[in-house]
N, C-alpha and C positions, 0 to 999 in steps of 0.2 A: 387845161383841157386834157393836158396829155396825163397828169394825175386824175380825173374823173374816166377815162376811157380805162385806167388800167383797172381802177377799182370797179369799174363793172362789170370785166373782164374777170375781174378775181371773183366777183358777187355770182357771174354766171357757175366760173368753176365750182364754186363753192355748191350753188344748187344743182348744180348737173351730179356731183359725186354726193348728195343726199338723197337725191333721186334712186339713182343707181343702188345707193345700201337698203331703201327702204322697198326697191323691186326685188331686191334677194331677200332679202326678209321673205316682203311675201310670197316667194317664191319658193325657197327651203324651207321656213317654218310649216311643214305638213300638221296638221293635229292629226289627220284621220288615216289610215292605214289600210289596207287590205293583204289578202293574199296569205301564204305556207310561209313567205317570208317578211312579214308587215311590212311591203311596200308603202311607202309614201302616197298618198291620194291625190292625183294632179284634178284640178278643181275646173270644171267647165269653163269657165268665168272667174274673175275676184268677188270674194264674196256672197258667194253662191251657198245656199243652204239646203239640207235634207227636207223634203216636205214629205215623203209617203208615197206608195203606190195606189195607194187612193185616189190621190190627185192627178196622177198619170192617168187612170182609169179614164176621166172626164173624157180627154179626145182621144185615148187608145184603149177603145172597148175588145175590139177583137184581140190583141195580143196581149190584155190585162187576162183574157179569157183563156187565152194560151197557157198564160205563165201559173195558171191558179190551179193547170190540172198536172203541173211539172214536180216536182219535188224541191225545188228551189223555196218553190215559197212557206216551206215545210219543215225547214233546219233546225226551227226551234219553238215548239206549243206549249201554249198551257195545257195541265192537262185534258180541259175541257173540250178544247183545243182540236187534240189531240183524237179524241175518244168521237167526238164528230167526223171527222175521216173515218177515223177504224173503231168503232163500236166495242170490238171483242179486245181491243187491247191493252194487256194484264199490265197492273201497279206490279213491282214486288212485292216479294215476301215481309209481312209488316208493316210494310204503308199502306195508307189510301191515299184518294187522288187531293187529299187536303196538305199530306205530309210532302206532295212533291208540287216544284214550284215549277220547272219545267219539263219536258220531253223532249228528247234530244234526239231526233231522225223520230223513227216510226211512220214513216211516207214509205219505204221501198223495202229495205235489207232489215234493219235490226232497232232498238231503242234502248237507248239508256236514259238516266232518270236523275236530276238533280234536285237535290233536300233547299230545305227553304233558307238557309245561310249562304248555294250558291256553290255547295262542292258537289262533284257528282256521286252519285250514291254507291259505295264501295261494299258497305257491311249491310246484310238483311236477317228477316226473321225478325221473331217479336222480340226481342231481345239485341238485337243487332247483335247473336253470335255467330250470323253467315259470315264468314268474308267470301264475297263472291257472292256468284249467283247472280246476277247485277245487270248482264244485258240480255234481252230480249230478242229470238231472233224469230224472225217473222214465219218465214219460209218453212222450217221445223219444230214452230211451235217448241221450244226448248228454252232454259236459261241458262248463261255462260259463264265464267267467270271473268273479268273486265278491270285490272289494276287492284284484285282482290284483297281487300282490307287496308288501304293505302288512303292517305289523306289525300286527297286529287281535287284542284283548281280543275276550274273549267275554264280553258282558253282556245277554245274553237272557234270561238266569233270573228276572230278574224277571216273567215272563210264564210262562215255561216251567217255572219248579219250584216247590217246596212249600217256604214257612217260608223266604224270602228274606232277609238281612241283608247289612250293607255296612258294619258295623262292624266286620271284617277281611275278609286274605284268606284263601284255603285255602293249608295247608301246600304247601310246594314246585310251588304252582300258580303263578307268576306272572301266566299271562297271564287268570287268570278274577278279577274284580272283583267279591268278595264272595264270600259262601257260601248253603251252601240244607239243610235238612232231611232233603228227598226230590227225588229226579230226578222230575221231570213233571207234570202239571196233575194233581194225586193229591186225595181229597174235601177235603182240609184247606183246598187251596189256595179254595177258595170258603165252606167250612162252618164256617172257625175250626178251630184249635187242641184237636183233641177228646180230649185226656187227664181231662177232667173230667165231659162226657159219657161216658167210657167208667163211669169211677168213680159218677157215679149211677144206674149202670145202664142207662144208653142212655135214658133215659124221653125221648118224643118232646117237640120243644121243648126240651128241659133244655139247659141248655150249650150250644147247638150256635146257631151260624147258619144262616135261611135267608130268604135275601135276592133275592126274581125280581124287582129291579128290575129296566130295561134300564141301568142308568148303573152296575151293579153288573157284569155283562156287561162293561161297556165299559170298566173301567178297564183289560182288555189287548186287546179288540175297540175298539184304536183308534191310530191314530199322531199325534202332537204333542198341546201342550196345548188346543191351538182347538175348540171344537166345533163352530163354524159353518163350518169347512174342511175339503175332501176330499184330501188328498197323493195327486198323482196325479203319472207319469211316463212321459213318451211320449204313448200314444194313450190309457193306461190307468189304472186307481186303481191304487196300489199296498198290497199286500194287506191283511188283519186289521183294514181301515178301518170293521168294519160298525156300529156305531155312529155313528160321523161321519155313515156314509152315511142310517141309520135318520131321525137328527135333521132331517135335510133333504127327509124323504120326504111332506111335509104331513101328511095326517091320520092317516098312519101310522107321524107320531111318535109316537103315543102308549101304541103298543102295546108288552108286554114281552116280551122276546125268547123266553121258556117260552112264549108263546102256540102260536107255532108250531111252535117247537125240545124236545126232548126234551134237557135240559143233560147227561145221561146217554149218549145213545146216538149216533152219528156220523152226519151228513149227508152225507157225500163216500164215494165208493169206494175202499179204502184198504187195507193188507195185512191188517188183520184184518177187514174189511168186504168184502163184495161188493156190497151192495145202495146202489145212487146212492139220496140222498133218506128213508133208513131212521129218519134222530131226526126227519122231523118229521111231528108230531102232529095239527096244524089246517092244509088246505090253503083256496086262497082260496075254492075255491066252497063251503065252510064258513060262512064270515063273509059273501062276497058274493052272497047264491044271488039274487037278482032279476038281477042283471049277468051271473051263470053263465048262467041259464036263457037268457036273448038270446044272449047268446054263440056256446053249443052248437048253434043252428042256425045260427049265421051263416055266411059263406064260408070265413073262418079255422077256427071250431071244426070245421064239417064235413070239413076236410082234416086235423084231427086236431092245430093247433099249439096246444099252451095256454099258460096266462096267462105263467106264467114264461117264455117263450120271449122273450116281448118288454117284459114287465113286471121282470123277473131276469136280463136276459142277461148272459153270462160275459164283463163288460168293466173285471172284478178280474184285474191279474194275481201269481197268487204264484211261476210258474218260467217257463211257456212260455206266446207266442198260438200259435194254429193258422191265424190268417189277418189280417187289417187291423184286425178289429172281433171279435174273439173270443179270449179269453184260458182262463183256468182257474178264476175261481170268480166265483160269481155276484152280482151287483148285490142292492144290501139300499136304493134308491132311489127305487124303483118310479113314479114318475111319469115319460111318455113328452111331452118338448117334440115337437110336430110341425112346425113351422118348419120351412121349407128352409135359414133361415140360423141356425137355432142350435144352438150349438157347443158340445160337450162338458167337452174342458178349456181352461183361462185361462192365464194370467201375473199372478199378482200383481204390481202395478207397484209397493210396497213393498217385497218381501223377495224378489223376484223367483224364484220358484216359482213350480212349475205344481200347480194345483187343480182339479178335476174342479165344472161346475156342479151345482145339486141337481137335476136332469131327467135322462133318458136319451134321446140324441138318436138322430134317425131312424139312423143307419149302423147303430149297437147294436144297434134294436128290430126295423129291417127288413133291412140290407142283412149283416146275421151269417148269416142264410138266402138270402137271392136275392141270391146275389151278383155275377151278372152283371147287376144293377138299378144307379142309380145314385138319389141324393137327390133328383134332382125329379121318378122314377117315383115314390120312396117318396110323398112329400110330397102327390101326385096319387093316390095309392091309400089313404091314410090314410082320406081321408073314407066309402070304404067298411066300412072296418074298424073305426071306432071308435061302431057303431050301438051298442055293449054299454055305450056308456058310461051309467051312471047317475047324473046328477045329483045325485037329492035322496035316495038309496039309506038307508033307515032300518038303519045297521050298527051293532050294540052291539057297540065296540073296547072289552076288558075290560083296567082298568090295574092296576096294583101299588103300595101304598102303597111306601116306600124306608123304611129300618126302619135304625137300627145301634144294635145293642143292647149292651148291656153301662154305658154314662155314667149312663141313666137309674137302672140298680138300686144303684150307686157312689152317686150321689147322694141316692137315698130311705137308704139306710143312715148318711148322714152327716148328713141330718136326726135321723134317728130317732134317734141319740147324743147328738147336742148338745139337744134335746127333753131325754131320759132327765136328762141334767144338769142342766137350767133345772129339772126340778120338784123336783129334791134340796135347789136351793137358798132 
């Protein structure tokens, strides 16, 4: 007897610690990636697969209707695609819309253009003797030059499409590094893998992810792995940095990006957008109404400039500036150094790159409007300007727990088995 109890003893240990390897399997074995730094893809459920926004469409008609007029679902067209948005917008020089397999943006700021092997197109002109010349920028009708004359993979998908992998490539695609699902920032790419939510019936919560952290945001709202660093180039940040920038913004790290943003609807004016500013949902004299109320009569609100002009200025740039201190999208760092001598971006005397400080200095805040002022008008006129400031301002900033679901219900299930065994025996 007492030989059969041990051996079943041993039988349980033995499946309880196969259990256990074969829940970390599935639990570490990611295929699918996301994110600036190919995060691993935690899976709604085990076994859960990509089906399409199509299929979401079914019971989320209004927010499929959101997300179709965003830029999101716009990362990456056929040309044809592409030319239904924006009518007027030019192939390069030498191609037509037969010799390019994709478009790459051409929703908001700029387009580049990938040849039918899957690199992005570096050399133009009928001859390919351009190098260069190669992105499209929207806004000034202009072309740029873009890693000019350079063999260049396209490895953006990570950010830009749904159900990323890198555990091959695509067939007779050379130059694209890995595969994808779905072209474009489609619901999956945030909400998991919803084949299993579809199958329980869509019940809210079931299956599905839904994560407003901000760090959940920022695994593609961000460039390198540093959080405490801003990649900035020239005068300016260089773009999709708004995380970085968030983390640096003092007290308004700690807000999540849904506070403001509608993750559904677009912020920028764009081919399927007209309206500047349409996803977002909580503006600052929401949160800050003792600072609005001062404000509103002060010199500045009474000429009608608001917060974001100088709290947000556009000194991101993603294609084009318009002048020394003004680019294309807006600061997510909101605090204004007013120094005469302090200075925007650095050198790292390390890795010797330039990095943007966590403040937004007077050129940005003032001299992007009065531009025939120079920094020590600014610097002298601030003191009038910053009566609005509120000290001790009582602001309820509302956060977001970070949530990744799926490990904790894997692991109450493998209690709850190896339990079932110990009381058999």
């Amino acid at each position: 007897m007492k030989l059969k109890g041990h051996n079943r003893l041993l039988s349980v240990i033995i499946i309880s610690f196969t259990i256990v390897i074969i829940l970390s399997i599935a639990v570490t074995a990611q295929t699918y990636v996301i994110g600036d730094q190919k995060t691993a893809v935690v899976m709604p459920v085990e076994g859960a697969t990509y089906i399409g926004a199509d299929e979401c469409k079914v019971c989320h008609q209004d927010i499929y209707g959101e997300w179709e007029t965003s830029g999101h679902k716009y990362k990456l067209m056929t040309p044809d695609e592409a030319l239904e948005i924006r009518p007027d917008l030019p192939m390069p020089e030498g191609y037509t819309k037969n010799d390019v397999l994709y478009v790459i943006g051409g929703w908001g700021w700029k387009a580049r253009y990938m040849n039918n092997q899957g690199f992005i197109i570096t050399k133009t002109g009928d001859d390919l003797e351009i190098n260069g010349s190669n992105q499209y920028n929207i806004e000034t009708d202009e072309w740029v030059d873009y890693h000019a004359g350079e063999l260049l993979e396209y490895d953006c998908q990570k950010c830009h499409t749904t159900g990323v992998s890198y555990d091959e490539k695509m067939e007779d695609l050379l130059g694209i590094n890995g595969s994808w699902e779905f072209r474009g920032i489609q619901c999956e790419a945030c909400h998991g893998a919803g084949s299993e939510h579809v199958a329980e019936k869509g019940i809210r919560g079931v299956s599905i992810i839904v994560n407003e952290s901000a760090s959940f945001c920022g695994q593609c709202h961000r460039r390198g792995a540093e959080d405490d660093k801003i990649p900035a180039s020239g005068t300016f940040v260089r773009h999709h940095e708004q995380y970085q920038e968030l983390l640096a913004s003092g007290n308004m790290s700690t807000l999540s990006c849904v506070v403001c943003h509608n993750p559904h609807n677009p912020v920028h004016e764009g081919a399927t957008n007209e309206i500047e500013e349409f996803g977002i949902i909580t503006h600052c004299e929401d949160c800050h109404i003792e600072a609005a109320e001062i404000y509103e009569n002060s010199v500045m609100g009474v000429v009608g400039a608001e917060c974001v002009d100088c709290h947000m200025p556009k000194n991101v740039k993603s294609a084009v500036n318009t002048s020394p201190y003004v680019a294309d999208v807006s600061s997510h760092i909101f605090r204004i150094n007013t120094s005469v001598d302090a200075e925007f971006i650095y050198i790292d005397q390390e890795d010797g790159n330039e990095y943007a400080n966590p403040y937004i200095t007077l050129e940005y805040a003032c001299l992007s409007c009065h531009e025939d002022e120079d920094i020590s008008w600014a610097a002298q006129t601030t003191p009038f300007v910053i009566n609005h400031n509120v000290e001790h301002e009582d602001i309820q900033i509302p956060t977001t727990p970070e949530e990744t679901p799926g490990f904790g219900v894997i692991t109450a299930v493998a209690v709850l088995i190896i339990g079932c065994m110990f009381r058999r025996i």
